[in-house]
GUKOLVEX-307696 format. One record per atom (N, C-alpha, C): residue number from 1; chain; atom name; x, y, z. Coordinates in nm, 2 decimals. Layout:
GUKOLVEX-307696
(NUM; A; CA; (X; Y; Z)) ...
***
This chain:
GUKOLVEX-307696
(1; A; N; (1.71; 1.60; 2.47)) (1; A; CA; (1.62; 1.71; 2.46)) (1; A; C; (1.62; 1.76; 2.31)) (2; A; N; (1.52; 1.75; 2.28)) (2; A; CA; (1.50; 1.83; 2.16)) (2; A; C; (1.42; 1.99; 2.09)) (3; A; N; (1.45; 2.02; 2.06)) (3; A; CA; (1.41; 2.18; 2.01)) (3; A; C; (1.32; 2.19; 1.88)) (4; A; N; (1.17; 2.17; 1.91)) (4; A; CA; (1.07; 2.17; 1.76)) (4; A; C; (1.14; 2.29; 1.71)) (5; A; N; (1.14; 2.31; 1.60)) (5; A; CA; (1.17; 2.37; 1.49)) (5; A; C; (1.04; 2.45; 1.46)) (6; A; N; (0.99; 2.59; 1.44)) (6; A; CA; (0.83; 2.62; 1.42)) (6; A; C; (0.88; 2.73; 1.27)) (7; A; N; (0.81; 2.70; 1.19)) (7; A; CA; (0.85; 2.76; 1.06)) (7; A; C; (0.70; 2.92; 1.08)) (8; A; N; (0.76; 3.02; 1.00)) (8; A; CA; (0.65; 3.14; 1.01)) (8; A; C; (0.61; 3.10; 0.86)) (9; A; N; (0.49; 3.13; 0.88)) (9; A; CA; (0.35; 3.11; 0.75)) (9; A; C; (0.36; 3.25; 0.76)) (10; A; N; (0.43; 3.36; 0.65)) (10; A; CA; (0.46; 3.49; 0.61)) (10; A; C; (0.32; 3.48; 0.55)) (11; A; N; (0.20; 3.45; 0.50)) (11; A; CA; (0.09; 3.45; 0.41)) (11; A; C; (-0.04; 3.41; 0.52)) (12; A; N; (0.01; 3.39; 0.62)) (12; A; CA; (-0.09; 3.35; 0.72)) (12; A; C; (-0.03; 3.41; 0.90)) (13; A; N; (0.04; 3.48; 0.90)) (13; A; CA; (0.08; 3.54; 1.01)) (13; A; C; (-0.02; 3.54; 1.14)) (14; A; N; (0.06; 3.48; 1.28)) (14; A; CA; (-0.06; 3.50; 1.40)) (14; A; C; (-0.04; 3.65; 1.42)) (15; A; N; (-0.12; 3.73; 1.45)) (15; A; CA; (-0.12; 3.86; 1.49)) (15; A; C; (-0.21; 3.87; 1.63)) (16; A; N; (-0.14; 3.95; 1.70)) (16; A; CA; (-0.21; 3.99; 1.81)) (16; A; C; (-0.35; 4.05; 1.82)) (17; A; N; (-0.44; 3.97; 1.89)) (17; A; CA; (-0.60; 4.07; 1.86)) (17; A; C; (-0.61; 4.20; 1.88)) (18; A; N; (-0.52; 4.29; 1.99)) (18; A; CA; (-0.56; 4.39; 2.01)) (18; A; C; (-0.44; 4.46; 1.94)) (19; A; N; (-0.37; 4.44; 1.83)) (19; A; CA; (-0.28; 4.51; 1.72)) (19; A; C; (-0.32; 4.64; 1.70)) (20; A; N; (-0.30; 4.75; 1.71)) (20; A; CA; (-0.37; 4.84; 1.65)) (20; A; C; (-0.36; 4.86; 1.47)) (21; A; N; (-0.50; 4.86; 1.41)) (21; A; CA; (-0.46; 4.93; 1.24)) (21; A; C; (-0.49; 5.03; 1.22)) (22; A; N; (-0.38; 5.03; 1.09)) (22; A; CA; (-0.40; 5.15; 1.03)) (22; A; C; (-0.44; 5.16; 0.89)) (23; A; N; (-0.50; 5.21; 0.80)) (23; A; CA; (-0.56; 5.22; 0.69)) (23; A; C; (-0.41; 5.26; 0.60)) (24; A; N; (-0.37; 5.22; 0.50)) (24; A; CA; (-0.26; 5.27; 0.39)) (24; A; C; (-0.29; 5.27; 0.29)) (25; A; N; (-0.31; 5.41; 0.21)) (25; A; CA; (-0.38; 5.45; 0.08)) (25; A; C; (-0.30; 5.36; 0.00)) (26; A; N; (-0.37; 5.30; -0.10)) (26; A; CA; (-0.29; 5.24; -0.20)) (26; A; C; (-0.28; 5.37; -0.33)) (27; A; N; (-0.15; 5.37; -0.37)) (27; A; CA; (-0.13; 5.49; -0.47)) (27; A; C; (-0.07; 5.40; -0.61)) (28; A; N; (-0.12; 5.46; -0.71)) (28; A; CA; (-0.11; 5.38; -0.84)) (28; A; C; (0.06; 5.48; -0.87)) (29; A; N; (0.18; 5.35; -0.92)) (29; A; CA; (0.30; 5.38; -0.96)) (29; A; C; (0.28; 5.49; -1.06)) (30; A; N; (0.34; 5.57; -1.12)) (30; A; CA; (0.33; 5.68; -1.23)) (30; A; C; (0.46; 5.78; -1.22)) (31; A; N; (0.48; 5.80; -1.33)) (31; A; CA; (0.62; 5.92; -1.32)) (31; A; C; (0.60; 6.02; -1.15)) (32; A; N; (0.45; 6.06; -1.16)) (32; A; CA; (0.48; 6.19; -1.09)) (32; A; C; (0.46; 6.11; -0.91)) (33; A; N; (0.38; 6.00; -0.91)) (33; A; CA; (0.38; 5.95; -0.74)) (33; A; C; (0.51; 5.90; -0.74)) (34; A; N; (0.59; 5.86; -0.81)) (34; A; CA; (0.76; 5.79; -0.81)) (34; A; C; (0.86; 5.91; -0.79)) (35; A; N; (0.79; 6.05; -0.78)) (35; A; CA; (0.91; 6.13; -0.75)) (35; A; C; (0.98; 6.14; -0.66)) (36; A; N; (1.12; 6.16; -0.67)) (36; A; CA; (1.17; 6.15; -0.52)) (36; A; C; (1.24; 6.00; -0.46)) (37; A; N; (1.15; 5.89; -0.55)) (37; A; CA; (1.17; 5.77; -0.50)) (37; A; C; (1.20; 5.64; -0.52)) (38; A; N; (1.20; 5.74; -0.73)) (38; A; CA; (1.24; 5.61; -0.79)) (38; A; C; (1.18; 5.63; -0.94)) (39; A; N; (1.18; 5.54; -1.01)) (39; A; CA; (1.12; 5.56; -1.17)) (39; A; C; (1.08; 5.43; -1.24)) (40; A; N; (1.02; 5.45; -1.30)) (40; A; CA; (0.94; 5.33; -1.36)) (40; A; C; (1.04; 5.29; -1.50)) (41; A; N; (1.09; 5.15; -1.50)) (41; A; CA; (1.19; 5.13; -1.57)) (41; A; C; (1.10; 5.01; -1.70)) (42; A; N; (1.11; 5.02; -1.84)) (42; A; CA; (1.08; 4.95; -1.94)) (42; A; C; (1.17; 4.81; -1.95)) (43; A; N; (1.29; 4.87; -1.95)) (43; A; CA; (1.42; 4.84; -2.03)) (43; A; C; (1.48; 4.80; -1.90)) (44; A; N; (1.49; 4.70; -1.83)) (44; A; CA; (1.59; 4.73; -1.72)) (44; A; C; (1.76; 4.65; -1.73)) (45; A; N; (1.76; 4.58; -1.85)) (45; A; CA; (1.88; 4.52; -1.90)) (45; A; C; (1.97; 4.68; -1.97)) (46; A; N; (1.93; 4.77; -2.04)) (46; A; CA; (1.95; 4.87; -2.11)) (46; A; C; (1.96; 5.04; -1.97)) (47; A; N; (1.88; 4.99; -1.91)) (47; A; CA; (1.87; 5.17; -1.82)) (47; A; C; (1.97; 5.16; -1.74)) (48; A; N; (2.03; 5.32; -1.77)) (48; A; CA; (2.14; 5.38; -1.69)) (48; A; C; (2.13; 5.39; -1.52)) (49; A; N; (2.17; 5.34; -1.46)) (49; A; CA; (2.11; 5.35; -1.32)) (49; A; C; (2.24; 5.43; -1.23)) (50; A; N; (2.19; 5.54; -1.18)) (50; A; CA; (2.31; 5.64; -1.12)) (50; A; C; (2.38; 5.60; -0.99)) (51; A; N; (2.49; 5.58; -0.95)) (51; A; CA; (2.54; 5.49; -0.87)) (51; A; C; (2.56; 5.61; -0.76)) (52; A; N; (2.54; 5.63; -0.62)) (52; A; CA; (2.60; 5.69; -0.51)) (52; A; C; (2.62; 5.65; -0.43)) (53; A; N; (2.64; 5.71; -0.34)) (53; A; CA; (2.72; 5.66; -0.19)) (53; A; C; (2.60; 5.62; -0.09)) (54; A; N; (2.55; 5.57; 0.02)) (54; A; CA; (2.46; 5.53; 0.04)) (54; A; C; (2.50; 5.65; 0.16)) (55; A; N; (2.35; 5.74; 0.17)) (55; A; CA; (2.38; 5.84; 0.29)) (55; A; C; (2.38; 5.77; 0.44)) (56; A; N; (2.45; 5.88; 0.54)) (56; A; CA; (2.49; 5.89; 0.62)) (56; A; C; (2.40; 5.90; 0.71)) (57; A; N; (2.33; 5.78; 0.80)) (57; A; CA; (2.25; 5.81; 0.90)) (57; A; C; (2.31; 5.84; 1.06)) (58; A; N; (2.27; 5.89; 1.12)) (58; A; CA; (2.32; 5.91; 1.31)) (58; A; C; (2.46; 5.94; 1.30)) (59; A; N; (2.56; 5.91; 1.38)) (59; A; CA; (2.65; 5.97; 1.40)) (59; A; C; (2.77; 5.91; 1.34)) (60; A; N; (2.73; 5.77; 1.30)) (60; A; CA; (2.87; 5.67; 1.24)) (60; A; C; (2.88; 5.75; 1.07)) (61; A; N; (2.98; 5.79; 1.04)) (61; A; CA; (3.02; 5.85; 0.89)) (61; A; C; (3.05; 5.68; 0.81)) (62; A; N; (3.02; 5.70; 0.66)) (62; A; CA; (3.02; 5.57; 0.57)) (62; A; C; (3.19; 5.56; 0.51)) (63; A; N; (3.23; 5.50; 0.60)) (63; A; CA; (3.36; 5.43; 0.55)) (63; A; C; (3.45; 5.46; 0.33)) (64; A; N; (3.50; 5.54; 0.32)) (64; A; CA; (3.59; 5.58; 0.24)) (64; A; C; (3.59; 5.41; 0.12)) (65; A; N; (3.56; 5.46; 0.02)) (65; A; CA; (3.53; 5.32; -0.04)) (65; A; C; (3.40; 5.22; -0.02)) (66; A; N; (3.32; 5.27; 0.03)) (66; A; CA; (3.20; 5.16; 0.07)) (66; A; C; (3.10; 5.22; 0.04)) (67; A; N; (2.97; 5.19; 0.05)) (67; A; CA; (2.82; 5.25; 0.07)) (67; A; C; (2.80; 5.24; -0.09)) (68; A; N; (2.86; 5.22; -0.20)) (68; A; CA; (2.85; 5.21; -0.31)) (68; A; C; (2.84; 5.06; -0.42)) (69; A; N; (2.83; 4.95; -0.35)) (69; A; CA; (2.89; 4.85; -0.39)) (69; A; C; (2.71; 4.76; -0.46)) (70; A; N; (2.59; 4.88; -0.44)) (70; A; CA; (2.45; 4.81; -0.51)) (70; A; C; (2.46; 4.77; -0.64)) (71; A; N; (2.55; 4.79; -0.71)) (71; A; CA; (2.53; 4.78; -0.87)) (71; A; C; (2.64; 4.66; -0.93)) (72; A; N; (2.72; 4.62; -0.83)) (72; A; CA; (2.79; 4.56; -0.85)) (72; A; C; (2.79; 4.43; -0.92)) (73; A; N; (2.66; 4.35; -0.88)) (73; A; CA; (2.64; 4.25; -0.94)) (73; A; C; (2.63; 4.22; -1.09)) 
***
């Protein structure tokens, strides 16, 4: 017995006909739409990047020493 193997076409996706859409404004990056969310970096070998703890979702608390480990590389 064998098991085909079926690879996903991420660029050509089958989607269900009766999907429902939704329209998503496209918003141009800029200091003031990036507030809150992030920043527009020139320099990214050179910029300070502020390290925290990664917040606390539902009821599991983030382990003493962890949630911090993005910058590491």
């Amino acid at each position: 017995m064998t098991t085909e193997r079926k690879s996903f076409d991420c660029m050509n996706p089958v989607v269900a006909a009766n999907l429902p859409q939704i329209q998503i404004p496209l918003v141009t990056a800029d200091v003031e739409s990036l507030q809150g969310f992030g920043e527009l970096v020139s320099d990214y070998k050179n910029h300070q990047v502020e390290i925290v703890t990664w917040p606390t979702q539902g009821l599991r608390s983030i382990d003493v020493g962890t949630g911090d480990e993005g910058a590491l590389a």
